[in-house]
N, C-alpha and C positions, 0 to 999 in steps of 0.2 A: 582547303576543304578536305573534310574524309567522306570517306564509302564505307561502308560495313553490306557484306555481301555472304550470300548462301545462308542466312537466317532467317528465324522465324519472327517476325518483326509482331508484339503484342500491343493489341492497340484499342480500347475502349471496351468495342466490342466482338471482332475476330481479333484472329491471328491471319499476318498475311506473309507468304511464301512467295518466291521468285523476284522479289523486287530489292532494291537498294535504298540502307538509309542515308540519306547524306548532313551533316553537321561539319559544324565549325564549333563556333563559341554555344552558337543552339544549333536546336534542329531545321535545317534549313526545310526538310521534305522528305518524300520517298517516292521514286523512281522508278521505272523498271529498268532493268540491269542492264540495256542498250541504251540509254539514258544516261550514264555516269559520266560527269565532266572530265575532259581530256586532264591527265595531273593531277585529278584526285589520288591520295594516299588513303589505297585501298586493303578494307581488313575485310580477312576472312573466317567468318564467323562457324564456319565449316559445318552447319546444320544445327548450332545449340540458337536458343532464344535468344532474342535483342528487344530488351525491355528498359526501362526507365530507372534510373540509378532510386535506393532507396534515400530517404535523411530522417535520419534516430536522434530525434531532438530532446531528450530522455535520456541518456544510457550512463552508468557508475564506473562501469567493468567489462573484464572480456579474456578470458582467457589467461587467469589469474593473474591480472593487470587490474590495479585500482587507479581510477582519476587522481583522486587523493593520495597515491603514495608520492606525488608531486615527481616523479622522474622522467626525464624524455625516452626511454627506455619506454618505460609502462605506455607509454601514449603512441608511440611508436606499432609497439606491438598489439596492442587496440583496433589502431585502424588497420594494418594490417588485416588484421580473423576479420574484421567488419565488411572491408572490404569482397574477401572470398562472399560472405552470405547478402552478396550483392548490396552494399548499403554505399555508398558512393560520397557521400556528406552525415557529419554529425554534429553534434553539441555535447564535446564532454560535461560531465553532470558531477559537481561536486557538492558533498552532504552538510547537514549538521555538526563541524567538528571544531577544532580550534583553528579560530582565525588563521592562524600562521599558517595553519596545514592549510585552507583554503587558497590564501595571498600565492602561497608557493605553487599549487597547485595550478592558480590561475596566470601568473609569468612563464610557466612552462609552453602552458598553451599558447599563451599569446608571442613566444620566441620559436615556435613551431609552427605557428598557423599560417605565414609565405610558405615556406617548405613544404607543407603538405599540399600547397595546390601541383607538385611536380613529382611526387613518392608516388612507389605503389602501395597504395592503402588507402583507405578513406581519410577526403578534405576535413581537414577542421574550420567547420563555418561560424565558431565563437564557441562561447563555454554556456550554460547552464548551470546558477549557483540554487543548489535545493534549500535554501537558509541560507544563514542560520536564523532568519527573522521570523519566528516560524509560532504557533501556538504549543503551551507545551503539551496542554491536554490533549492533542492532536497530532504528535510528536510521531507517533509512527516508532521508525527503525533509529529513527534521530536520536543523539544524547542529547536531555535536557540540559548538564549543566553547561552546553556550549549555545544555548538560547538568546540571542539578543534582541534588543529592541532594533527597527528598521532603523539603519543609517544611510542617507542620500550620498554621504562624502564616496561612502567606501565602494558605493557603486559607480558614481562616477568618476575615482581615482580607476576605476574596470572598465569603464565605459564602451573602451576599443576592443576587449575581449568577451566580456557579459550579453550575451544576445538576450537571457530568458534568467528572469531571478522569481525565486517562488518566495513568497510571502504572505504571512497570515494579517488581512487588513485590518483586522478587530485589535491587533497588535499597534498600529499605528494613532501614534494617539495627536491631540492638535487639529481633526479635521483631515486626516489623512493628510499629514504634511510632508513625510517622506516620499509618500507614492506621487505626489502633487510637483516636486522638485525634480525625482526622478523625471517625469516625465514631460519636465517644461524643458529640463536642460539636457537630456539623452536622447535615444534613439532606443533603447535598452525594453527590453516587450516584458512586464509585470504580469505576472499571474499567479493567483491566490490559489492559494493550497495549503498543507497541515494546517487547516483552519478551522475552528470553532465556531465561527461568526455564525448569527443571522440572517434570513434572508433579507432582512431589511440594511443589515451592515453589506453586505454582497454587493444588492445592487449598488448601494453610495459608494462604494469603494470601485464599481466599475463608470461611473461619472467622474470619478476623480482622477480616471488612469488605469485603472489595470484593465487588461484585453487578452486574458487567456486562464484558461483552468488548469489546472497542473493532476495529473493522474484522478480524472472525474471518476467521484464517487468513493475514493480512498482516500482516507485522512483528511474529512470534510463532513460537516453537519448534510443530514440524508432527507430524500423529499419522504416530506411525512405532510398528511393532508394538513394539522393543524399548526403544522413546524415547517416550512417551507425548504428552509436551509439551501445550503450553498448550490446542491445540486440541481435545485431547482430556480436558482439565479442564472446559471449557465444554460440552463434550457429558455431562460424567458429574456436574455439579452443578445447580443450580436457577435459576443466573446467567441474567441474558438477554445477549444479544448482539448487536454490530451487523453487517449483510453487506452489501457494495458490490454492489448487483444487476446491475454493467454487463455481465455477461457476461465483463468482461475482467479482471478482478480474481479473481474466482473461476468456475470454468467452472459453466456453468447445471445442469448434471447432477447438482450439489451439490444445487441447492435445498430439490429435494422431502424429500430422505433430513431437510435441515437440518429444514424444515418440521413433518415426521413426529418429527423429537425434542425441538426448544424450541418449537413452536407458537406461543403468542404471545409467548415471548419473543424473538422471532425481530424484530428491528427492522431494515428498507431504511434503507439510507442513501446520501446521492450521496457526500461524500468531496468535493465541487467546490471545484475551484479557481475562481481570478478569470477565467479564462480561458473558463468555461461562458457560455452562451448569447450569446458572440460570433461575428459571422462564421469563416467557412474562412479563414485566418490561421496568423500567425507573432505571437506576445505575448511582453513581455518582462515578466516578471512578481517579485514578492517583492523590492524596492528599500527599502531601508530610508531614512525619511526624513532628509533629510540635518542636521535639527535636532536627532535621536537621536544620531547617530553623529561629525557633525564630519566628516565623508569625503565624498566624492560617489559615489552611485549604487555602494557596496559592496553585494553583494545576501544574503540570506537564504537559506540551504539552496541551494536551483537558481542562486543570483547571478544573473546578468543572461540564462541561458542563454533561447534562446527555446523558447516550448512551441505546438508547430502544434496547431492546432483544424480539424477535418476534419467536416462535415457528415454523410459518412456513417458509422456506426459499427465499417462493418467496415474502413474505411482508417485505419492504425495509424501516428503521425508515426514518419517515420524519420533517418536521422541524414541530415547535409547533403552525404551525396553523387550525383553525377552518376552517367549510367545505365553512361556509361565506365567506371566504378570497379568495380563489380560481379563477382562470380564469377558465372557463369554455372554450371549443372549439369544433368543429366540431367532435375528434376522439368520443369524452363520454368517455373519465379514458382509451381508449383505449396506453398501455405500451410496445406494439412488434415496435422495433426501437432502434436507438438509436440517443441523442444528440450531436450532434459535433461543438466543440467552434475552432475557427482558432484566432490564435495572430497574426499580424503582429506586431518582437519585434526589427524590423531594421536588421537583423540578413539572413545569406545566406536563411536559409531555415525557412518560419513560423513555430510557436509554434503551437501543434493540441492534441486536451485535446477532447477524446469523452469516454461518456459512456452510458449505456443501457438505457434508458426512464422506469423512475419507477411506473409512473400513467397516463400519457398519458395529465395531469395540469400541467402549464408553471413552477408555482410556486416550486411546487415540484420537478421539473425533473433539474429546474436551482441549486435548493436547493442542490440535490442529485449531482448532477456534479461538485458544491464546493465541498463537502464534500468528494466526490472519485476522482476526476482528480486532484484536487490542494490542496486535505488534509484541506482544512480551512473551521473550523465551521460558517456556513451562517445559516442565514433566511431571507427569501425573498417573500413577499408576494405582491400579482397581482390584481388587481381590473379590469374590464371593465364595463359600466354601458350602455345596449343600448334600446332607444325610441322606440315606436310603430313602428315607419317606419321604423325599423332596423338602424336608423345614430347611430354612438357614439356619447351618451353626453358626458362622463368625460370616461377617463381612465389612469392607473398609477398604481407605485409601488414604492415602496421600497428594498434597501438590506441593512442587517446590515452583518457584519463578526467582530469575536473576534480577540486581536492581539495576539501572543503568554503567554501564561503565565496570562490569563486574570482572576483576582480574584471571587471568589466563589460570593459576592456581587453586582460585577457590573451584571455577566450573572443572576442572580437573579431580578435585576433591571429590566434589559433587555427585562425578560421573562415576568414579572408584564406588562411591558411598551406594551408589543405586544399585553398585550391578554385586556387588557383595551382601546386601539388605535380604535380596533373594524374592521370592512369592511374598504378596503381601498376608494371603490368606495364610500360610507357615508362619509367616509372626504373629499374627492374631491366636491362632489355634495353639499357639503354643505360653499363650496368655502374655505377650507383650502389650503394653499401654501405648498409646499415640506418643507420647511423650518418648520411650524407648525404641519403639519406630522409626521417629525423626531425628534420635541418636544414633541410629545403625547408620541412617541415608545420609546425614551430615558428617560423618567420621572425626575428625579433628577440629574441625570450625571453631566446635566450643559453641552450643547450643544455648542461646536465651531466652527462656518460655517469660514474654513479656504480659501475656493476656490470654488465658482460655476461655472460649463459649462455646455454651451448647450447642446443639447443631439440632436442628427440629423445624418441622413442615411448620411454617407458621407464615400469617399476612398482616400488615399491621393496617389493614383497610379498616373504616368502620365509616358507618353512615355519615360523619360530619366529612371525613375526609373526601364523600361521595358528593356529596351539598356541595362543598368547593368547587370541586371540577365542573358540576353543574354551572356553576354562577360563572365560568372563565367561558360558558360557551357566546354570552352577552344577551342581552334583552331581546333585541329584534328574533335568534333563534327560540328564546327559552319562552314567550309570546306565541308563538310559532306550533310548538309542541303544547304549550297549555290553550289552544282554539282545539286543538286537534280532542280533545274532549275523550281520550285514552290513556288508561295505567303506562307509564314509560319504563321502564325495565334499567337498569345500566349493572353488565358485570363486570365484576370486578376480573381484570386477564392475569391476574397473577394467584388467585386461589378460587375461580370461579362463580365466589358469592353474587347472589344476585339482590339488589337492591328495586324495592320495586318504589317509584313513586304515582300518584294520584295526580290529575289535575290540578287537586286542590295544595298538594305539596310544590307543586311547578309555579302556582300563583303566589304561596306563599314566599318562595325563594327569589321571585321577581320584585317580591315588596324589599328584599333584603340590595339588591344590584342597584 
């Protein structure tokens, strides 16, 4: 048995001084300090806190250690930094990549995971595979072309090291027959995530086995009143789930409501990349070793792009340009708000992608809304140039985005190409065309103008496309609305027209359902 002594012992709801904790395998208790069994193996905690070991059942990276670079080296030195920021247990968390990199990834761990109950660093209590069975529409940081279909084998050839496998269930086809095998012949804990699914696909897929949500609310269809989606399968089941507490992933405001409805099923998670607890920086991060692939430095998901690490939390990396480039606007940098993009994608219910405003500049906050609502690396830079009398002479921009799997060279190119392009407003003004623009910013690439359009305020609503939506709302309501014996109004959210209809238009359209 041990003592831990002269600490602040934290505990539900104080902090308690002068007593002793005593443990073994658990916590047997706590004592007061005349109290400690004769032969206990006593620490002394010399006045810092004695609290409860963390477990990051989530985590990539750590201290420019990737899961995935498969070496015990990298894993090592993980738990290591883990450990200092009190985490005590983990689940290495491997991505979307190619198989091989995965399989290596995961014997590492599991020819580590005795050993680490006896190091100083944080235990490895199994692995977490993020994929690769995953949606691609929902792909996240993930490379699609390493996307498969669910396979039962390759999880249960992992069986002994796979605690937590994330998979998209609408990917599983047969009735859910991988999730169905996984979970008659494992132990192995399924939870859906990069998912696209339905709320009605959700919940069957949690009758058939899966019991967990993988980063709720990220890279998952969103509770929208007449789209349920996955979020709101997690709130209406028994599942627990994981939540990114950085404030920036999900806004805080969430918490408590989350708190109040899964209680302890409610599991923090960092989500960290390699790139955590390094200095304020530029990292190049997810290189695939060059004995996997036969290529040099081809990268995974992000490729060679760099990821800035910023000390403080409310400084958001932004994309690599100068203060020249910028639009300027009436807030001044001011960033309380947030952006919100609406798709109309033909689909029952619009696509709606919003995130926090990180400077209060068009450039940047467009920048930052790739980069977090649709996972794809952008730059985007804004020019406006305005006269004495306030008219615009010239205004314009650009966006470039990487495709998946984009080589260390071309974003190299890229970055050369942007920051030698110069103001955008000085290329406009000096009468260059879009076309000659994205010849400056692209440098050597060799530029292929496949398709020009216009660009113009335009909505392709019109009354019939209004009538439709109408008739999806079903009889019992559209009944409902024509007793009510009132004009009904519906505008349109993407160019504010307003469509008015009559009673007698509500009846007619119920003859149509």
């Amino acid at each position: 048995m041990k003592a831990i002594i002269n600490g602040k012992i934290i505990l539900k709801d104080r902090i308690v001084e002068g007593s002793a904790l005593l443990y073994s395998s658990v916590i047997e208790g706590i004592v007061p300090l005349g109290s400690v069994p004769e032969g206990a193996d006593v620490i002394d905690a010399k006045g810092g806190y004695i609290a409860p070991g963390l477990i990051d059942m989530h985590i990539h990276g750590y201290l420019g250690k990737d899961v995935c670079d498969g070496e015990e080296e990298s894993i090592r030195a993980i738990s290591k930094g883990l450990l200092a920021n009190g985490v005590t247990g983990y689940l290495p968390t491997t991505m979307t990549v190619d198989m091989k990199v995965i399989k290596k990834a995961l014997e590492v761990c599991r020819n580590l995971k005795e050993e680490s109950k006896d190091w100083d660093g944080s235990v490895i209590l199994g692995c977490h595979a993020e994929g690769p069975f995953i949606s691609e529409s929902k792909k996240g940081a993930q490379d699609a072309k390493y996307i498969l279909k669910p396979d039962a084998a390759f999880v249960k050839e992992y069986a002994d090291i796979i605690k937590t496998i994330t998979l998209a269930p609408e990917t599983d086809e047969n009735d859910f027959a991988a999730i169905r095998e996984i979970t008659r012949d494992t132990d192995v804990v399924i939870s859906m995530g990069h998912t696209s699914a339905d709320y009605e696909t959700a919940m069957a897929s949690v009758n058939a086995g899966v019991k967990h949500v993988t980063h709720l609310f990220n890279a998952m269809t969103p509770l929208q009143h007449r789209a349920p989606g996955v979020v709101t399968a997690a709130m209406n089941s028994d599942i627990s789930c994981e939540l990114i507490v950085d404030t920036f992933h999900v806004d805080a405001s969430l918490y408590n409501m989350l708190w109040k409805l899964k209680g302890r099923k409610l599991c923090f998670i960092t989500d960290c990349l390699p790139a955590g607890g390094l200095p304020e920086g530029e990292y190049t991060l997810y290189i695939i070793p060059d004995d996997l692939t036969g290529k040099n430095g081809i990268g995974i998901a992000l490729a060679s792009l760099n990821i800035k690490v910023v000390s403080d939390p409310s400084k958001i990396a932004k994309a690599p340009l100068s203060a020249e480039y910028k639009l300027k606007n009436d807030t001044d940098g001011m960033a309380d708000g947030t952006l919100t993009v609406i798709r109309d994608l033909q689909m029952k219910e619009p696509y709606i992608g919003s995130t926090p405003l990180v400077s209060g500049e068009i450039g940047d906050d467009v920048t930052a809304y790739f980069a977090q609502s649709e996972q794809t690396p952008t730059a985007c830079a804004l020019g406006v140039l305005v006269d004495r009398d306030m008219r615009v002479k010239v205004a314009g921009g650009y966006l470039v985005q990487l495709l998946p799997g984009a080589p260390e060279e071309v974003i190299d190119t890229l970055e050369r190409g942007i920051q030698r392009a110069g103001a955008v407003t000085t290329m406009l003004e000096q009468g260059m065309t879009p076309e000659d623009i994205l010849g400056q910013v692209c440098g050597d690439l060799g530029v292929v103008f496949m398709e020009t359009t216009e660009v113009a305020y335009k909505c392709y609503c019109d009354r019939d496309r209004v009538t439709a939506a109408l008739i999806s709302l079903g009889r019992e309501e559209l009944t409902q609305i024509a007793q009510e014996g009132k004009p009904f109004p519906v505008e349109c959210q993407f160019c504010d027209t307003v469509y008015k209809f009559t009673p007698d238009d509500i009846l007619e359209i119920l003859r149509k359902v």
